[in-house]
N, CA, C and O atoms as CSV, one atom per row, in Angstrom:
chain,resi,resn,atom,element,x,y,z
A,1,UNK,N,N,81.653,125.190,84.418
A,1,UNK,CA,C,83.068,124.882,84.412
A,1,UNK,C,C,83.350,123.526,85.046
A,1,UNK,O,O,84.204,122.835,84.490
A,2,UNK,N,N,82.801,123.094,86.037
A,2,UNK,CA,C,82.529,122.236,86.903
A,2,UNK,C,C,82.511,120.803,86.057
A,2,UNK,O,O,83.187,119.780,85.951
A,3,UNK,N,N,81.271,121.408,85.516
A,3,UNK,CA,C,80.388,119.758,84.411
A,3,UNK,C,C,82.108,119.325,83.633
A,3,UNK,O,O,82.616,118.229,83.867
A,4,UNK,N,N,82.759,120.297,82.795
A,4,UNK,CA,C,83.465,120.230,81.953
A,4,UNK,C,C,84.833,119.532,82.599
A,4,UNK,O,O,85.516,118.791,81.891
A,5,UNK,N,N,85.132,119.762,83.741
A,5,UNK,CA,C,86.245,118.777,84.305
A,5,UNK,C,C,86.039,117.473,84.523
A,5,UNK,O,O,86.808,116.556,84.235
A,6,UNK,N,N,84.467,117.369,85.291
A,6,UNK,CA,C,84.188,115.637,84.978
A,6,UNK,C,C,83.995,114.964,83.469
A,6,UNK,O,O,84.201,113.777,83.214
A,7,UNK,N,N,83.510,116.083,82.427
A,7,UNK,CA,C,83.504,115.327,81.155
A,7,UNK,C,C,84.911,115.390,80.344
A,7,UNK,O,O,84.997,114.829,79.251
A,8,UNK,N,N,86.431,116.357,81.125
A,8,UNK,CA,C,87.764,116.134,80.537
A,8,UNK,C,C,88.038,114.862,80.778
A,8,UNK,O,O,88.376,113.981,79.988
A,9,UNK,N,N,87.780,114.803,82.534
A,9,UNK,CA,C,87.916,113.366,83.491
A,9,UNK,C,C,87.381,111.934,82.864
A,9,UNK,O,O,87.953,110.844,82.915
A,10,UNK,N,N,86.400,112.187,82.393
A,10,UNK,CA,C,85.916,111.009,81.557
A,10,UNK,C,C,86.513,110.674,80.505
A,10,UNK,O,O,87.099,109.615,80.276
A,11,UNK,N,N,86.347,111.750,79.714
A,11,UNK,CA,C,87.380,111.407,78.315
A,11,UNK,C,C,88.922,110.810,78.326
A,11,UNK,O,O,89.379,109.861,77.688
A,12,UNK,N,N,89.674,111.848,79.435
A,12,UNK,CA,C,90.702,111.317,79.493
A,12,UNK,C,C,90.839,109.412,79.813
A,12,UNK,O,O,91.731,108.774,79.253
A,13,UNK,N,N,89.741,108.668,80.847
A,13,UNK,CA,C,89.721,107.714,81.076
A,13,UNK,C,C,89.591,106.792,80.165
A,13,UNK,O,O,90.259,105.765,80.045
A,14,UNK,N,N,88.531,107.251,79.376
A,14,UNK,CA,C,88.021,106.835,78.019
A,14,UNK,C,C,89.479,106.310,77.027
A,14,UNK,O,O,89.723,105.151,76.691
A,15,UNK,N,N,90.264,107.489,76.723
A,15,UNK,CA,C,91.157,107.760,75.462
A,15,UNK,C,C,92.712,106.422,76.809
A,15,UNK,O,O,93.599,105.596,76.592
A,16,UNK,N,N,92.240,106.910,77.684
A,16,UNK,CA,C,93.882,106.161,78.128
A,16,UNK,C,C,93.641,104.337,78.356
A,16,UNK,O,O,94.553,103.621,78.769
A,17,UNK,N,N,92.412,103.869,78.040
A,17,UNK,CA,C,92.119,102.857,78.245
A,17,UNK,C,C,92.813,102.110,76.931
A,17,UNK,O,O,92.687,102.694,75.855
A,18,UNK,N,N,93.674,100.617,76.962
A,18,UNK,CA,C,94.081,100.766,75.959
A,18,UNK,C,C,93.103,99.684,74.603
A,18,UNK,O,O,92.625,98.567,74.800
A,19,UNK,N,N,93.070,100.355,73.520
A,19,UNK,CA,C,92.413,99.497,72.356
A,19,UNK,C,C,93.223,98.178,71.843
A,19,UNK,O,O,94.325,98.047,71.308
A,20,UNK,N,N,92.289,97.331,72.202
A,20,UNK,CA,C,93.053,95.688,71.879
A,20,UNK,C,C,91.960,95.177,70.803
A,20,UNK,O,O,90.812,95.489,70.486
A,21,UNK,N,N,92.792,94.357,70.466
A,21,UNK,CA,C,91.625,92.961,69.224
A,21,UNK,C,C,90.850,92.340,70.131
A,21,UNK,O,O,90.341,91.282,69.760
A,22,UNK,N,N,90.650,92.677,71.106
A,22,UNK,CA,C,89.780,91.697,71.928
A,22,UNK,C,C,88.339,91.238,71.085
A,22,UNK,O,O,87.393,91.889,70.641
A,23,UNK,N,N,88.624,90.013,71.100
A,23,UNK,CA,C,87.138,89.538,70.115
A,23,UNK,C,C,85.985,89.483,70.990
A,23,UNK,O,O,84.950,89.283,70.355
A,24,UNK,N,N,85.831,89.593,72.215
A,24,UNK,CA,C,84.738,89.346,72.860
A,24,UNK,C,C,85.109,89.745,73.962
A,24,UNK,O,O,86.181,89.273,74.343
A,25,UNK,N,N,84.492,90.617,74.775
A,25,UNK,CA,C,84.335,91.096,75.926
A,25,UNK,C,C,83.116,90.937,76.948
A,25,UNK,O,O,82.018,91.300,76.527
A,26,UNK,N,N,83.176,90.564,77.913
A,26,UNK,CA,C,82.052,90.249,78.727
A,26,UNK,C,C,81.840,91.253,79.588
A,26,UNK,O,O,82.863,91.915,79.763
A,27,UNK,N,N,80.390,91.826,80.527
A,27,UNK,CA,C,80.781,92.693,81.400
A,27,UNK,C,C,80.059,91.861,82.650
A,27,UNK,O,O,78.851,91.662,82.775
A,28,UNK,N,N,81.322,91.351,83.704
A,28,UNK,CA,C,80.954,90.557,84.551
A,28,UNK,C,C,80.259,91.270,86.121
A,28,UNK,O,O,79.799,90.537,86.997
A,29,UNK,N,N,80.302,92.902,86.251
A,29,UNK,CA,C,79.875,93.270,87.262
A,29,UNK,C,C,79.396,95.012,86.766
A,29,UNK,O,O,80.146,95.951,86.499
A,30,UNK,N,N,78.697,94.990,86.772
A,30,UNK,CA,C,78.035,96.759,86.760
A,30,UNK,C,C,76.990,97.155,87.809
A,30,UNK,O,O,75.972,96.514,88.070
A,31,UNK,N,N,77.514,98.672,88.555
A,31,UNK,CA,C,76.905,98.347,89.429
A,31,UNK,C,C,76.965,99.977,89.437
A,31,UNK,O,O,78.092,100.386,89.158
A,32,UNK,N,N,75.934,101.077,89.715
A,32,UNK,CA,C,76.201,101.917,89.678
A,32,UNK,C,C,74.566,102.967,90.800
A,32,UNK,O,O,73.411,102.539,90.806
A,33,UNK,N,N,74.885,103.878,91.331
A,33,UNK,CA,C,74.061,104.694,92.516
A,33,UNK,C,C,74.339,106.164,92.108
A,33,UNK,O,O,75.439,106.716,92.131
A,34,UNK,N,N,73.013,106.768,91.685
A,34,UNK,CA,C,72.719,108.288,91.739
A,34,UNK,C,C,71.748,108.766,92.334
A,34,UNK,O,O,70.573,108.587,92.013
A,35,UNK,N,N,72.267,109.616,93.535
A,35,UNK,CA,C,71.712,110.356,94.491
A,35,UNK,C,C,71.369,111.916,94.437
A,35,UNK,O,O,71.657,112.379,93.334
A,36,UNK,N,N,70.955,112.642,95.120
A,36,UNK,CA,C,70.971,114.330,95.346
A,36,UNK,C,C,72.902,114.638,95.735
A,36,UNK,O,O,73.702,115.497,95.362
A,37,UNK,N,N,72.959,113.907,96.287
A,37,UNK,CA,C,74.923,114.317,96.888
A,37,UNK,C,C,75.458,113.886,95.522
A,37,UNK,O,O,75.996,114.879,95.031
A,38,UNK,N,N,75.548,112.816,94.672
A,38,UNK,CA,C,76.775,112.036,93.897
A,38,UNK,C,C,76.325,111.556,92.970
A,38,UNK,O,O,75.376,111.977,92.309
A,39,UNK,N,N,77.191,110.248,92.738
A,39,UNK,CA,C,76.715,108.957,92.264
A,39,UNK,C,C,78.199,108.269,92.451
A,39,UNK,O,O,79.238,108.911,92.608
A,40,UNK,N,N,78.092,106.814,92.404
A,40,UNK,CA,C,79.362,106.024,91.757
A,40,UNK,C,C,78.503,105.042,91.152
A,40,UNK,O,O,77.306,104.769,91.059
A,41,UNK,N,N,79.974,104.501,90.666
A,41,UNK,CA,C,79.596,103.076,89.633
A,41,UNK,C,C,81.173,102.459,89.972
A,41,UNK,O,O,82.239,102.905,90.396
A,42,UNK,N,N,80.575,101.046,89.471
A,42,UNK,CA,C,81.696,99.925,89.070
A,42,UNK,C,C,81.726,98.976,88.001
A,42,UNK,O,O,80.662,98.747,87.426
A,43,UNK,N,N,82.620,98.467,87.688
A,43,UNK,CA,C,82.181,97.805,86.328
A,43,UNK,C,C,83.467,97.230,86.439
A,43,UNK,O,O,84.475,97.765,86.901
A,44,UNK,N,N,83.320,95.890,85.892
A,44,UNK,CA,C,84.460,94.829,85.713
A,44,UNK,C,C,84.198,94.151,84.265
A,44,UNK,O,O,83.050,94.058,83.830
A,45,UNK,N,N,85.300,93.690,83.555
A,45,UNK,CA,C,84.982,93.074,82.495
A,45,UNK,C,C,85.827,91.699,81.909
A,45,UNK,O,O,87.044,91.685,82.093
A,46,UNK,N,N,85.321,90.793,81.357
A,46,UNK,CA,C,85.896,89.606,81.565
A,46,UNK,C,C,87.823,89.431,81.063
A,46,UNK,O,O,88.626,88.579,81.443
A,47,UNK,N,N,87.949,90.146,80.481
A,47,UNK,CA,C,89.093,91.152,79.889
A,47,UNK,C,C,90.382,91.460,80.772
A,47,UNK,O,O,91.565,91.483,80.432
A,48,UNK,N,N,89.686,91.730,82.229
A,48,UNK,CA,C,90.412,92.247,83.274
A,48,UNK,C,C,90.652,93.733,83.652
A,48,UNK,O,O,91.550,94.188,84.361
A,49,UNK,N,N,89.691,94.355,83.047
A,49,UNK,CA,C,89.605,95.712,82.900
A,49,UNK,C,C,88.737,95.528,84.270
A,49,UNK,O,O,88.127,94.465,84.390
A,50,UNK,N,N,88.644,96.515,85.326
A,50,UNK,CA,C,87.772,96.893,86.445
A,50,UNK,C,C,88.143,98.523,86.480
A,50,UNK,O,O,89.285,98.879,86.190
A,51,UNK,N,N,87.068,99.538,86.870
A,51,UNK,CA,C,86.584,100.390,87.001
A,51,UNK,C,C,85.878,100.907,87.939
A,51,UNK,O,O,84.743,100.448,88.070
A,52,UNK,N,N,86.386,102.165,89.001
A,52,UNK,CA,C,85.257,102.241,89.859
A,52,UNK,C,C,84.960,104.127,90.143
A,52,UNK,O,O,86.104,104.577,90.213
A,53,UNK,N,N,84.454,104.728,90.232
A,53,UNK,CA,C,84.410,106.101,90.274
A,53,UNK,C,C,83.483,106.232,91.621
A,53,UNK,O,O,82.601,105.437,91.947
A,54,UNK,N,N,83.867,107.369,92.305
A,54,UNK,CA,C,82.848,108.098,93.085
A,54,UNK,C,C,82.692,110.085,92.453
A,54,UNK,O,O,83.653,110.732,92.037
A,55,UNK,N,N,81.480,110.534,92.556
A,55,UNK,CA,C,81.549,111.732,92.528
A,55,UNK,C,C,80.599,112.491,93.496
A,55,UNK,O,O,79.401,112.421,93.224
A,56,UNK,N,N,80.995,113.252,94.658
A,56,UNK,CA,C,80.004,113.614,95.423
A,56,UNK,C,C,80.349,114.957,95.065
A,56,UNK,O,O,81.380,115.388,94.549
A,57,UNK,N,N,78.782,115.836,95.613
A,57,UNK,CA,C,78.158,117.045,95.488
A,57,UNK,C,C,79.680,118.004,96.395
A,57,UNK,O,O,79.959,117.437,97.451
A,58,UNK,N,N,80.180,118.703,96.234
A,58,UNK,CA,C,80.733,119.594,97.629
A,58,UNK,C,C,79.798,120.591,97.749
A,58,UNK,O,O,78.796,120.742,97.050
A,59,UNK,N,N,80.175,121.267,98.673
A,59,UNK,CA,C,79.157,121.962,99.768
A,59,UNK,C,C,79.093,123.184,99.256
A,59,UNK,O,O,78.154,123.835,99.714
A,60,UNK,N,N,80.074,124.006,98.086
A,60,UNK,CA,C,79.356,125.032,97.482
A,60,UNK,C,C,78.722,125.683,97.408
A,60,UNK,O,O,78.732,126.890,97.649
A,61,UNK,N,N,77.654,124.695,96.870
A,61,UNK,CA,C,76.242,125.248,96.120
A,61,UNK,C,C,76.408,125.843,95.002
A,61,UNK,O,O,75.913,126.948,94.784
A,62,UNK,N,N,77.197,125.132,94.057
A,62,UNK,CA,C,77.298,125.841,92.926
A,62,UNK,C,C,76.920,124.364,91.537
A,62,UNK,O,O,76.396,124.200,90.436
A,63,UNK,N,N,77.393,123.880,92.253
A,63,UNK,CA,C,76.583,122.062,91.342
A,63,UNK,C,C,78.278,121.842,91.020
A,63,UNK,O,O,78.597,121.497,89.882
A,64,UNK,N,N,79.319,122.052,92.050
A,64,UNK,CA,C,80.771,121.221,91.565
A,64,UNK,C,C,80.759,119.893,92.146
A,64,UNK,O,O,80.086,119.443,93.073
A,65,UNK,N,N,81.487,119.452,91.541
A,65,UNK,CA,C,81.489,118.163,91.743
A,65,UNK,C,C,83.120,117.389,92.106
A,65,UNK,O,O,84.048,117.463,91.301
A,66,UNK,N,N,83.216,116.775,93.248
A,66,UNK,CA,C,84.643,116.373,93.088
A,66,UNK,C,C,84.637,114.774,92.916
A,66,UNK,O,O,84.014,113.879,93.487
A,67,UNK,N,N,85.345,114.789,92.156
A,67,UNK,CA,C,85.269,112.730,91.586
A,67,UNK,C,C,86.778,112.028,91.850
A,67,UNK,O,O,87.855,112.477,91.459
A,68,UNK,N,N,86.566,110.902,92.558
A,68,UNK,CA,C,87.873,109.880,92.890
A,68,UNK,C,C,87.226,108.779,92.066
A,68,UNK,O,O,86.036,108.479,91.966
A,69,UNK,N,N,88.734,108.044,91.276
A,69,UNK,CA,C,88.486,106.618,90.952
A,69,UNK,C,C,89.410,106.431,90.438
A,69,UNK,O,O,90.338,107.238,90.387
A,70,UNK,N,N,89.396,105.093,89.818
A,70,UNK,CA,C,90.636,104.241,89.452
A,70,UNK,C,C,89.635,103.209,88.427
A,70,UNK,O,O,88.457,102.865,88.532
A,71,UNK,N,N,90.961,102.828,87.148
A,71,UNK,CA,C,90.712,102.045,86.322
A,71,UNK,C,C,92.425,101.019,86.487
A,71,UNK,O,O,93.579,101.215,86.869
A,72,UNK,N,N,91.544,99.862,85.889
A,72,UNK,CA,C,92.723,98.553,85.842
A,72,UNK,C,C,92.665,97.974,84.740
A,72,UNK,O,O,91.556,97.691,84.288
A,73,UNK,N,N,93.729,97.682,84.098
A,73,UNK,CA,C,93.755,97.100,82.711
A,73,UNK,C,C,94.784,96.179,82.407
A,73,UNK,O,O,95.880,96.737,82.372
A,74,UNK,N,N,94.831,94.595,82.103
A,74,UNK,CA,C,96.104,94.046,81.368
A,74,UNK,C,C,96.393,94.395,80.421
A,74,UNK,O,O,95.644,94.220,79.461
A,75,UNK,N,N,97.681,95.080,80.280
A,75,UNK,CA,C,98.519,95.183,78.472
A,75,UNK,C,C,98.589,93.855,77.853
A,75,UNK,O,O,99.313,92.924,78.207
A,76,UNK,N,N,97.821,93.879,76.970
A,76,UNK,CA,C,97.799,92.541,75.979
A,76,UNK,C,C,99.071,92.420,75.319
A,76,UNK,O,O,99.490,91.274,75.163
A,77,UNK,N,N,99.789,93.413,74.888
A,77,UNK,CA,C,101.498,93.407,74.602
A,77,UNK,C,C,102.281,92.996,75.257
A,77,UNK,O,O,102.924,91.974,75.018
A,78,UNK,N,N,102.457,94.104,76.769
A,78,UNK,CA,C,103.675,93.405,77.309
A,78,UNK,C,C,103.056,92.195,78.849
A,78,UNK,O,O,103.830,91.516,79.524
A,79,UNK,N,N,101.747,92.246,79.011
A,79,UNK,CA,C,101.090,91.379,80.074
A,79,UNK,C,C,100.605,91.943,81.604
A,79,UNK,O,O,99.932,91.504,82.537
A,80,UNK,N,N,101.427,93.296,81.261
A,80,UNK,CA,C,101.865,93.757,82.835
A,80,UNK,C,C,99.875,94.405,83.013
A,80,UNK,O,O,99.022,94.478,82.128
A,81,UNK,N,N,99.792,94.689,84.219
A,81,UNK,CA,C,98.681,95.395,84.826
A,81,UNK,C,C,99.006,96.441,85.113
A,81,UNK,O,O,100.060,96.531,85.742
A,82,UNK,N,N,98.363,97.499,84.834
A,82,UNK,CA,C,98.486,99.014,84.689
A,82,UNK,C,C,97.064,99.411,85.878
A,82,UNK,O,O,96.019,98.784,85.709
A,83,UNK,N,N,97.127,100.270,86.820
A,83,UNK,CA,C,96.353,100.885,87.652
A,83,UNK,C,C,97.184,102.717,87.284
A,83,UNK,O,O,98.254,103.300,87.112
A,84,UNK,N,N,95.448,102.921,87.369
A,84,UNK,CA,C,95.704,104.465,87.534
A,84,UNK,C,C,94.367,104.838,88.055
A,84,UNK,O,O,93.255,104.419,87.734
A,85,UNK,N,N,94.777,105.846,89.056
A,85,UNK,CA,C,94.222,106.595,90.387
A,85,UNK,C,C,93.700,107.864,90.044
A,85,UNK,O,O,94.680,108.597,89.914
A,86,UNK,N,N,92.757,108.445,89.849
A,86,UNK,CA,C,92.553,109.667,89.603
A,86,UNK,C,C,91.714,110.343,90.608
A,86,UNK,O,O,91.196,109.721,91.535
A,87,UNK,N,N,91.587,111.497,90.447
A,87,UNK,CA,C,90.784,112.934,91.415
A,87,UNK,C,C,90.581,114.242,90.330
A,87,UNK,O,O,91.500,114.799,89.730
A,88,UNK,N,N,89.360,114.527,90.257
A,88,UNK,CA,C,88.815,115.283,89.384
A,88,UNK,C,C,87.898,116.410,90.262
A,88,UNK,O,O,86.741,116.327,90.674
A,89,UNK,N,N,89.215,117.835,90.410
A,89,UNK,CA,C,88.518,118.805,91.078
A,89,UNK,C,C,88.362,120.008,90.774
A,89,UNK,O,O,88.409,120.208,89.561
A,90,UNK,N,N,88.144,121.148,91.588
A,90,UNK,CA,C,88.627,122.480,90.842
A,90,UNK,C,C,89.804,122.982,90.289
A,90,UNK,O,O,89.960,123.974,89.576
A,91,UNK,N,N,91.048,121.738,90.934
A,91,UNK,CA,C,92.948,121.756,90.071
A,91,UNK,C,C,92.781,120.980,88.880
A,91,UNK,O,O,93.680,120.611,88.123
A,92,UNK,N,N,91.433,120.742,88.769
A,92,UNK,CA,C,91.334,119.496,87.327
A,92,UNK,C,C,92.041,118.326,87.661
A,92,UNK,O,O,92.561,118.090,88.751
A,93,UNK,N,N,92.028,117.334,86.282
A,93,UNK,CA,C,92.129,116.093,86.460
A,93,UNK,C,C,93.822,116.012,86.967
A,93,UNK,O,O,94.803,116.579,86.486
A,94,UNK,N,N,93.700,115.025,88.186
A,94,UNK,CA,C,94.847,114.140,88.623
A,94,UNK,C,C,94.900,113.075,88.551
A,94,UNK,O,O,94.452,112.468,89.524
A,95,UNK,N,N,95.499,112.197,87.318
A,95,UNK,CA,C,95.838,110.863,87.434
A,95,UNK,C,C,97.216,110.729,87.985
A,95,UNK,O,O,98.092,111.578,87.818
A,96,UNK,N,N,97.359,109.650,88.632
A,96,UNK,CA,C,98.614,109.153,88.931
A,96,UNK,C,C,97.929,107.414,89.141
A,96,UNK,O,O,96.867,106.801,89.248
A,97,UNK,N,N,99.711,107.193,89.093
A,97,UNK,CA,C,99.785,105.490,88.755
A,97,UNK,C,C,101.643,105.107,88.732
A,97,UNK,O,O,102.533,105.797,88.236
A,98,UNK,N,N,101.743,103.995,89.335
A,98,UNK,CA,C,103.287,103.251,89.514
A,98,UNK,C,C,104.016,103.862,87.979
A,98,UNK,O,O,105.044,104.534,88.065
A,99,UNK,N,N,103.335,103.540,86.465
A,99,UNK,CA,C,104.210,103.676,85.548
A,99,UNK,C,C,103.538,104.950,84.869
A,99,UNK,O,O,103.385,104.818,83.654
A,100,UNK,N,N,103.064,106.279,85.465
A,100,UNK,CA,C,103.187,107.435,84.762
A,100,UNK,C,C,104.142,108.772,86.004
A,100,UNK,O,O,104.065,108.729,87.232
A,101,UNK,N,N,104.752,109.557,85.390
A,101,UNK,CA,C,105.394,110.609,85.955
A,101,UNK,C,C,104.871,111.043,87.047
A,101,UNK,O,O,103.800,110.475,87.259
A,102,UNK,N,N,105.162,111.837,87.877
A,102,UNK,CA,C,104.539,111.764,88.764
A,102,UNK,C,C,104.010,114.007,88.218
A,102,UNK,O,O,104.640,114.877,87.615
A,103,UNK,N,N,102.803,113.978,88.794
A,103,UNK,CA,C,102.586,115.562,88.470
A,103,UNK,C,C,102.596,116.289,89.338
A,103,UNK,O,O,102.246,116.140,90.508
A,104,UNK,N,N,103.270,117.686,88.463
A,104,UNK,CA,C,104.533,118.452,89.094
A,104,UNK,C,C,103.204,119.032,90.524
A,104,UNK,O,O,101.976,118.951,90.543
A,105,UNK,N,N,104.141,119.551,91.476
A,105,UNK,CA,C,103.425,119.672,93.274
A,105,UNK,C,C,103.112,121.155,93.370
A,105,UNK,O,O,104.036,121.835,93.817
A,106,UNK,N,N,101.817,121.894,92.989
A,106,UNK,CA,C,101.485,123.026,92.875
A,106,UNK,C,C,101.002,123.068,94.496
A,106,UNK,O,O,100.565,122.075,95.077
A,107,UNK,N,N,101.137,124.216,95.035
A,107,UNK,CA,C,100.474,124.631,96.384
A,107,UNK,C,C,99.257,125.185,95.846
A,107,UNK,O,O,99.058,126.029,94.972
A,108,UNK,N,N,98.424,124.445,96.644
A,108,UNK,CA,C,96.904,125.105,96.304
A,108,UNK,C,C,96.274,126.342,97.452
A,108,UNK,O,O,95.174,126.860,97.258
């Protein structure tokens, strides 16, 4: 169940990234660490897209995984820079960011 929230978490990052004509993209920084606890990565691209994730082991013992990160992107339309913040746990994926809604406040 676990695996499947970091691979919603991914996808969702994946699908909200936005598709431009960009004729050429460079990738100016990749940088990424997998351990027994985690892993993260980072990645920047000449574009202005930057990317950074952490996912460490929790203490379980069941192989869950809780993941923080954030992606950055210029809108090639309107120019503006878009950040969004996410956390990927057993409440599933939480993005938040300045220009999305904010999600609704469940007591856990």
């Amino acid at each position: 169940m676990k695996f499947l929230i970091v691979l919603a978490a991914l996808c969702a990052v994946a699908l909200a990234a936005p598709a431009g004509d960009h004729d050429h993209v460079e990738i100016l920084k990749q940088d990424s660490k997998v351990d027994h606890d985690g892993y993260s990565f980072d990645v920047e691209t000449s574009d202005g897209t930057v990317r950074h994730e952490d996912g460490k082991v929790t203490g379980d013992h069941d192989g869950s995984i809780v993941v923080h990160g954030s992606f950055t992107w210029k809108d090639h339309h309107d120019g503006k820079v878009y950040t969004v913040n996410y956390v990927a746990d057993e409440h599933g994926f939480q993005p938040s960011g300045e220009h999305l809604p904010p999600l609704p406040h469940n007591e856990h």
